[in-house]
PLY file of the C-alpha trace (Angstrom):
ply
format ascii 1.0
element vertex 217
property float x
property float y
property float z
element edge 216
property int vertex1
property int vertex2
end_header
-14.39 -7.73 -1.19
-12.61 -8.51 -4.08
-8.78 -7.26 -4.45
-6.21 -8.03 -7.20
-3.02 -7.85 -4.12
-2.27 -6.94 -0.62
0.63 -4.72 0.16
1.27 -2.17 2.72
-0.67 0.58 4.23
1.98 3.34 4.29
5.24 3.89 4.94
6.49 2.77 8.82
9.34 2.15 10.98
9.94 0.05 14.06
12.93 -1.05 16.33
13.97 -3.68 18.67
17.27 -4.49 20.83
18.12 -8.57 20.39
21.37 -9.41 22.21
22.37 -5.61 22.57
22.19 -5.11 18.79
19.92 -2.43 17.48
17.85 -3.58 14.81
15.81 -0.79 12.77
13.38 -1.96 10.29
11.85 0.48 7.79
9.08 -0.13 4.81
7.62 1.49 2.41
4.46 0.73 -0.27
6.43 0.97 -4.29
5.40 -0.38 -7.65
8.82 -0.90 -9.04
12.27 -2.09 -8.75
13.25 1.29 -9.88
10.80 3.00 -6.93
12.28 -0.08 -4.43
16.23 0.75 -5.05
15.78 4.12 -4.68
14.21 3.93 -1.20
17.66 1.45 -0.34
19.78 4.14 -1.07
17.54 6.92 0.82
18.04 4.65 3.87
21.50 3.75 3.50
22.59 7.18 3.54
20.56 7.68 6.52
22.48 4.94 8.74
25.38 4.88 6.56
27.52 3.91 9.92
25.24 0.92 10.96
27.16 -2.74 10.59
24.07 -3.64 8.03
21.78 -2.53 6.13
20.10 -5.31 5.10
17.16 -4.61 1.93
14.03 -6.84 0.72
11.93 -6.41 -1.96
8.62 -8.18 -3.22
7.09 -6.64 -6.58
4.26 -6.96 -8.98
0.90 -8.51 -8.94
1.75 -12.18 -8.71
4.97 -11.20 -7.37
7.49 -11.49 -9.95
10.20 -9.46 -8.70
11.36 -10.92 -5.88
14.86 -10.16 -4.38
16.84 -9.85 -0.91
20.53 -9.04 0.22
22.17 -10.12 3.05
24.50 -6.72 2.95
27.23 -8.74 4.60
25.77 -11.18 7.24
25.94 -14.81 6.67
24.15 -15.97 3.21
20.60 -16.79 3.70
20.28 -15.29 7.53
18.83 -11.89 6.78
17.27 -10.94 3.16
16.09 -14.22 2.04
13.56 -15.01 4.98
12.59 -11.46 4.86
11.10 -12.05 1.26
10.17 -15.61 1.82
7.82 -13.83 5.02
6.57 -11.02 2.77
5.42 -14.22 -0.01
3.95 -16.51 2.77
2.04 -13.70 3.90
0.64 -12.63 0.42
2.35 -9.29 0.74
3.64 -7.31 -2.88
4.90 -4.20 -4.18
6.58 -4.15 -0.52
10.51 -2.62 0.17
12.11 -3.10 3.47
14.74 -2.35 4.71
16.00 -3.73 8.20
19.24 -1.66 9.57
21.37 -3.48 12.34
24.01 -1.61 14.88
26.23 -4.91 16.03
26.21 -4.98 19.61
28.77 -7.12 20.25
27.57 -10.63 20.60
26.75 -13.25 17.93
23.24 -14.21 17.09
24.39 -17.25 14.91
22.34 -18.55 12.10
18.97 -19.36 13.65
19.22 -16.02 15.74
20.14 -13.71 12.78
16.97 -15.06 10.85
14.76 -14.88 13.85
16.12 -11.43 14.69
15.46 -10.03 10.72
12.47 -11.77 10.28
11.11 -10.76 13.51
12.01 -6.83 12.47
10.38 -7.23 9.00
7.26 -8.41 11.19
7.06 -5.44 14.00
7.14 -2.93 11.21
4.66 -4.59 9.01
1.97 -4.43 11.72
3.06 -0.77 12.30
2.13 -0.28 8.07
-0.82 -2.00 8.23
-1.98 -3.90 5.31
-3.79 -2.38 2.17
-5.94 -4.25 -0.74
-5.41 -3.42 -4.30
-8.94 -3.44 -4.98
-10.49 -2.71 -8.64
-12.71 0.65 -8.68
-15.09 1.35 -11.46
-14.56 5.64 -12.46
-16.35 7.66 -15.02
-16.00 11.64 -15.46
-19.88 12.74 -15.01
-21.21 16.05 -16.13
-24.37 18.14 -14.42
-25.42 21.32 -13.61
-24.80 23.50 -10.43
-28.19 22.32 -8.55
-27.75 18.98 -9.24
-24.03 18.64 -8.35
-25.01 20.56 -4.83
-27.87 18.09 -4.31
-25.33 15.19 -4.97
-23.14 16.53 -2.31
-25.53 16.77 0.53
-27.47 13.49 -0.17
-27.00 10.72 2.39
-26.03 8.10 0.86
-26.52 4.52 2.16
-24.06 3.13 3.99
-23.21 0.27 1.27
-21.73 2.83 -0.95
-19.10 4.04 1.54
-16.87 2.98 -0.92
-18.01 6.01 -3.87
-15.53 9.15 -3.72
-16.30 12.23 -5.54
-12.81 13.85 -6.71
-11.59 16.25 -9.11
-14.69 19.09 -9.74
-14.31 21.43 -12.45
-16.97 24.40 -12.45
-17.20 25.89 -16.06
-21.04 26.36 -17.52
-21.46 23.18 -15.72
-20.06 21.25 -12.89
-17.80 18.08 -14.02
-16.23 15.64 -11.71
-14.99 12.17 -11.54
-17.46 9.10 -10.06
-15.82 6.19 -8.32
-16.71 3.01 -6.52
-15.98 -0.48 -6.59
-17.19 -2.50 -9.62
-19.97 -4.08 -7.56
-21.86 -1.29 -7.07
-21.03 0.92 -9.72
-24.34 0.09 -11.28
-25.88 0.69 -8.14
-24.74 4.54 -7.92
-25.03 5.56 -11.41
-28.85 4.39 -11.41
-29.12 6.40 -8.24
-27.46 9.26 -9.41
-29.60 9.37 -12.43
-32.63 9.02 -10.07
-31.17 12.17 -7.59
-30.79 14.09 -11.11
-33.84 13.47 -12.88
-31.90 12.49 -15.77
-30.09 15.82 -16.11
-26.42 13.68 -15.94
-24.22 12.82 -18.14
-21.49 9.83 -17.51
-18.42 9.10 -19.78
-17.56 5.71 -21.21
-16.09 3.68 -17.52
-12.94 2.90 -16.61
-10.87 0.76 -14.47
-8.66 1.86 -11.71
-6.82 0.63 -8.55
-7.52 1.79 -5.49
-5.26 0.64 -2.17
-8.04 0.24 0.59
-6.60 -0.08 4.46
-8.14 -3.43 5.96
-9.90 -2.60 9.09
-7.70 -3.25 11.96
-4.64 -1.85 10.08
-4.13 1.82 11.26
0 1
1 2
2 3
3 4
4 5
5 6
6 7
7 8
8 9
9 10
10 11
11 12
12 13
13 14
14 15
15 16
16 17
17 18
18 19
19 20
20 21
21 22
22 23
23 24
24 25
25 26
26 27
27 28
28 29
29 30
30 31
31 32
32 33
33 34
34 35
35 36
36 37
37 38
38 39
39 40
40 41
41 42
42 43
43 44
44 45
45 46
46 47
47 48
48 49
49 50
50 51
51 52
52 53
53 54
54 55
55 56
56 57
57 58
58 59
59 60
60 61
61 62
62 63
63 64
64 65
65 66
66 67
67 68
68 69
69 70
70 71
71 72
72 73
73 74
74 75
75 76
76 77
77 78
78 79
79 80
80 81
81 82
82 83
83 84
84 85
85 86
86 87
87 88
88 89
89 90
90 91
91 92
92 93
93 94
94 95
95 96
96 97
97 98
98 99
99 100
100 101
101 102
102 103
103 104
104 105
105 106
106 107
107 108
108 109
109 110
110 111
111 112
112 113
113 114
114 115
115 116
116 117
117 118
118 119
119 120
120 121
121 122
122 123
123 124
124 125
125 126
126 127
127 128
128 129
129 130
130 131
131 132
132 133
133 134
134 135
135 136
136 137
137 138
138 139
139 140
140 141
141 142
142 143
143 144
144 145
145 146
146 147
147 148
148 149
149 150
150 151
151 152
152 153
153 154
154 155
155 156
156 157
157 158
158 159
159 160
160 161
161 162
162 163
163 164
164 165
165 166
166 167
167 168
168 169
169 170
170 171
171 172
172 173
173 174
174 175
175 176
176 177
177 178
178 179
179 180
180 181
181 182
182 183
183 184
184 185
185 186
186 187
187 188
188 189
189 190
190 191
191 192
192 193
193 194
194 195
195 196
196 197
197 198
198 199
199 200
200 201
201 202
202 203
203 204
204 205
205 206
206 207
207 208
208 209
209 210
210 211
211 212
212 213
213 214
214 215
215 216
């Protein structure tokens, strides 16, 4: 399947004890720096007492935003090899946060990276991972016996990927036709086939859709 980027399923949270300190990592799917920051704050006020609140970020296509804090543990331990796990692993428009309640004994350098990296990790596998893939969409126009035969054919199982969205009835029935660009050809033809002709499609368009990978929940 083709895909322009892989990011994260939906939003998620996971938590581990290391060494008797808590360690609560949350993420969440954005587009921009502006969607990222705003999530940091939403989850800094929500463990405003914890000893860190350490943030990540990874945004953009090709991943041009990229940018990490260490929120007061040693430099380099904490939001660096957060973001350098979220590029090795091909993973964009990604913000995580990782919170950490101290428990009283030192992880050190290794330990601390281990421990945030480790975080980042558990609550990636709890998102799941997505694909930006490119969908083909045109608005389509037919009447009331048509659009009710469209909706209870069977289609094959190769265009599980078509959705049907956003019906207006008026004089006629309009709604918008999506699919991936491989077989956009594909269902058109067919729906012109189902209708006898009695369609009408507007000019194409391109969209992105975020598809879960199977074996992401």
């Amino acid at each position: 399947m083709e895909f322009q980027y892989l990011t994260v399923g939906k939003e998620a949270r996971s938590e581990q004890i290391i060494e008797k300190s808590r360690f609560i990592a949350t993420v969440r799917p954005v587009s921009t720096r502006e969607e990222a920051e705003a999530f940091f704050a939403e989850v800094r006020r929500e463990f405003r007492d914890a000893t860190h609140n350490v943030p990540a970020m990874v945004i953009g296509e090709k991943m041009q935003v990229q940018w990490g804090s260490d929120d007061g543990e040693p430099q380099g331990t904490s939001g660096a090899p957060i973001v350098q796990m979220l590029v090795n692993r091909g993973i964009t428009n990604v913000a995580i946060v990782v919170t950490r309640y101290f428990g009283g004994v030192k992880l050190g350098t290794g330990g601390l990276v281990r421990a945030y990296t480790s975080s980042a990790e558990r609550v990636l596998s709890e998102a799941g991972t997505a694909a930006a893939v490119p969908f083909t969409m045109s608005r389509v126009e037919t009447d009331y016996a048509i659009y009710n035969k469209i909706m209870n054919y069977r289609f094959p199982d190769e265009f599980k990927s078509m959705a049907i969205e956003n019906a207006e009835f008026a004089e006629r029935v309009s709604f918008n036709i999506s699919s991936t660009r491989e077989i956009y050809e594909r269902i058109k033809n067919l729906l012109t086939e189902i209708s006898g002709g009695n369609i009408v499609f507007s000019e194409s368009e391109e969209v992105i859709r975020l598809l879960v990978l199977e074996g992401s929940e």
